[in-house]
N, C-alpha and C positions, 0 to 999 in steps of 0.2 A: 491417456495411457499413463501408468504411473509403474514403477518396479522399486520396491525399495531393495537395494543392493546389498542390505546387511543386516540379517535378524539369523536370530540361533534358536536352537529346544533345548537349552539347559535350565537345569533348574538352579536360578541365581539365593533364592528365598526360601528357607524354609521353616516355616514355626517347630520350634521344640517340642519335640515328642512326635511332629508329624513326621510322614515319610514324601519323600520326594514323589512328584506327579508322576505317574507314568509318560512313556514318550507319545504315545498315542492320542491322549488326551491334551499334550501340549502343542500337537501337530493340529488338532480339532481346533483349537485355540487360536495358534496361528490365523487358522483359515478365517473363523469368524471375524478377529481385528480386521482381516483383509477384507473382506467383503465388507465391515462397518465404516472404514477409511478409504474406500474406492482403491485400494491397494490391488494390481492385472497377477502382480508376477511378485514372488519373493525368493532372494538367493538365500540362503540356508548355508550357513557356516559349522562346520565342525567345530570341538575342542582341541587342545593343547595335550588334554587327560580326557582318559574313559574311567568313567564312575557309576553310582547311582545315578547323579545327579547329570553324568553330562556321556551322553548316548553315542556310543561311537558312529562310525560310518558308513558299516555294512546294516545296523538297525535302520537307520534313515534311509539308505537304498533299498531297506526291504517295506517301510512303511510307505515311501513318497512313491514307489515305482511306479513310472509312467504319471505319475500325475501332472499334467501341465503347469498348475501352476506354482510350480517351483524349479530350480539348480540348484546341486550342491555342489559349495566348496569343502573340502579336506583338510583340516587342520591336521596340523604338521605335530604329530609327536617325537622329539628332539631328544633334549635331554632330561624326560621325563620318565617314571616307566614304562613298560610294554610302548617301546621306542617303534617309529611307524616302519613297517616293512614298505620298501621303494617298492620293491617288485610289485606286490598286490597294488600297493599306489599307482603306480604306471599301469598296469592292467585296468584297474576302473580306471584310470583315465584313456588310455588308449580306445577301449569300448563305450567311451561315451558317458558315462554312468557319473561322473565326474567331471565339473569341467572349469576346476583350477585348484590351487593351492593358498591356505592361509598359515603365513608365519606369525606366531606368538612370542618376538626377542621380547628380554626382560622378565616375560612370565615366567619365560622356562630356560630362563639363564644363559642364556646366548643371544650375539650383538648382529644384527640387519647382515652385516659384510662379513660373519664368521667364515672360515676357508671351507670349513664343514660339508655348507651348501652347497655348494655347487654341483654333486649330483643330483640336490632336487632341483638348480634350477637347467639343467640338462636336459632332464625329464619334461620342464616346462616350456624349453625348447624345441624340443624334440615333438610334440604333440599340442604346440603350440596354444597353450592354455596358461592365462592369466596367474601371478602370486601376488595376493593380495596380506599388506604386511601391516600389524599393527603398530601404529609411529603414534609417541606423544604421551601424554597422560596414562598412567593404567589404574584400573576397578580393584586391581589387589594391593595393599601396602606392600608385602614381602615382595612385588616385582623392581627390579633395575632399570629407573628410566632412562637412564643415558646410552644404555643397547638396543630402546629404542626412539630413537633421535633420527626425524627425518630427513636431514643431512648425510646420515649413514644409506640412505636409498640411492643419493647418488653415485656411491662405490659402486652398487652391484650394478645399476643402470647401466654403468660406463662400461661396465665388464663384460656386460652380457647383454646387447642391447637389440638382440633379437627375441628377447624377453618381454612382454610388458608387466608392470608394475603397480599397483594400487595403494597407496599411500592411504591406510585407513585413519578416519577422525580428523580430515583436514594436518594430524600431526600435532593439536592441540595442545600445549598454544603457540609451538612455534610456526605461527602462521606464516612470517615470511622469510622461514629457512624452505616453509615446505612449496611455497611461491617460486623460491630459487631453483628448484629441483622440479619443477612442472614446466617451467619456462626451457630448463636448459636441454630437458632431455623426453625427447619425442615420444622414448616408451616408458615414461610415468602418467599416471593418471592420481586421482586423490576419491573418495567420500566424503560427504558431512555428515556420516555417521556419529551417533554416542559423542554430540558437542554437552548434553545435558543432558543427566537421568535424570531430572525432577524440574520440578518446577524453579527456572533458573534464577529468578529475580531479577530487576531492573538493571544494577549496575553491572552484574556478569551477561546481561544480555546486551549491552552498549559494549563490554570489550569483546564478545561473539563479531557482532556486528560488524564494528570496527576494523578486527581483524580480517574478517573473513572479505570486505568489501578491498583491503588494502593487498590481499591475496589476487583479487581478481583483477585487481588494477595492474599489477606487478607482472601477472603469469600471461594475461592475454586471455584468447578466449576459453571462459567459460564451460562452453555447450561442448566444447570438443575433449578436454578433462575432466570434468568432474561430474559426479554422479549420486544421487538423490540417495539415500539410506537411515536406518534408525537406529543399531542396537538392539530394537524387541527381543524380548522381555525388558531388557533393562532400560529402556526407555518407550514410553506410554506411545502407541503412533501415535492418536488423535493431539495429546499436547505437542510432541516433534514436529507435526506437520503446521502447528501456529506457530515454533519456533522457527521452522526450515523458511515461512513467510515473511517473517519477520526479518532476516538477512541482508534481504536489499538488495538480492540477484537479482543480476538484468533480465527482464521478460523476457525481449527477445530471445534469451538462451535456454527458457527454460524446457522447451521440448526439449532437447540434448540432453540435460541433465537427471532431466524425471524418465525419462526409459530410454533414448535414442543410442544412447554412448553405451551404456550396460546391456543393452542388446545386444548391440554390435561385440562387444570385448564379451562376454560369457556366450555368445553365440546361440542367443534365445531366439525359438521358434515362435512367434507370437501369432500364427496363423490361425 
């Protein structure tokens, strides 16, 4: 069984003069990688921004309905345009249709522990569904990476801790701030999502390694935090999945990792 926990349908790429894929064609897409990768299940994240390029939330509720193999998550429109209405928010998530939240600090100019939040995570209290927040590195230069710094997960952790929390990208590269913050607080989880879009090379694949092994030495177990993911699009499965082996996770842990824990926290039906 395998779920990668973090792929989207936006269109990251697009040659000049072309127009952006449709979402339906990127959704077909999706499915093929999965079926070429042994990929069961994939969680489906929204954007930050509705665009051409990146499909809001009710389009994917209307393309993926009922389809099994997928969950969406809800990217949080903050302080961007056409800012996300909570009420519709909480409505698909109340009915099911939803079942978490992803924060974009940095992208869209606000830090992990903004006072802001905390009606969304109320909301994620309230109908007890996962936010899952993007810590570390970001894809865009114009983003603020010190708002997202996963050290700032454990403010809200501590604040709200009938929450749980998904610390995307390991927090790359602060691997062992984001070690300290998995260890100390029971409702943080992490991904190894988007450690690499390309082909990584030898020496940033020894400080992956590295890291990620001094992570797991630090936090304990494994199988019970963290969980298997790619980025797709932006990162290829088939080469991720030679990266994600390459890490030097304990076997023993790797059922948890590859679907057990992300079942359990997105409440997937894999029957």
């Amino acid at each position: 069984m395998l779920i990668d926990c973090h792929v989207h349908l936006n269109n990251y790429y697009t040659e000049e003069g072309k127009h952006p894929r449709p979402t339906r064609e990127n959704v077909a897409l999706l499915f093929s990688e999965m079926e070429e990768h042994g990929v069961d299940h994939a969680v489906v994240l929204t954007s930050y921004l509705v665009n051409v390029s990146r499909p809001a939330v009710e389009e994917l509720l209307e393309i993926l309905a009922e389809d099994g193999r997928t969950t969406i998550i809800e990217g949080l429109r903050w302080r961007s345009e056409n800012r996300t209405d909570l009420f519709r928010m909480e409505e698909r998530i109340r009915d099911g249709f939803v079942k978490g939240i992803k924060l974009y600090p940095g992208y869209d100019r606000y830090a992990i522990n903004d006072p802001s939040l905390e009606a969304v995570f109320r909301i994620a209290s309230k109908h007890d569904v996962p936010v899952l927040i993007h810590c570390g590195d970001t894809f865009a230069k114009g983003a603020k990476v010190r708002q997202a710094h996963p050290l700032l997960v454990d403010e809200v952790a501590v604040d709200f801790p009938e929450v749980r929390f998904v610390i995307c990208h390991l927090g790359n590269p602060w691997f062992v701030d984001t070690a300290e913050v998995l260890y100390k607080n029971d409702n943080v989880y992490a991904d190894v999502s988007g450690l690499a879009l390309m082909d990584p090379g030898e020496a940033y694949m020894k400080f992956l390694a590295d890291g990620v092994q001094r992570l797991v030495a630090y936090m304990g177990d494994p199988a019970a935090k963290l969980m298997y993911g790619t980025d797709w699009p932006l990162a290829d499965m088939g080469m991720y999945r030679e990266l994600f082996d390459r890490l030097g996770l304990p076997e023993d842990a790797m059922e948890g990792i590859l679907w057990k824990t992300a079942a359990d926290l997105f409440k997937i039906d894999l029957g």
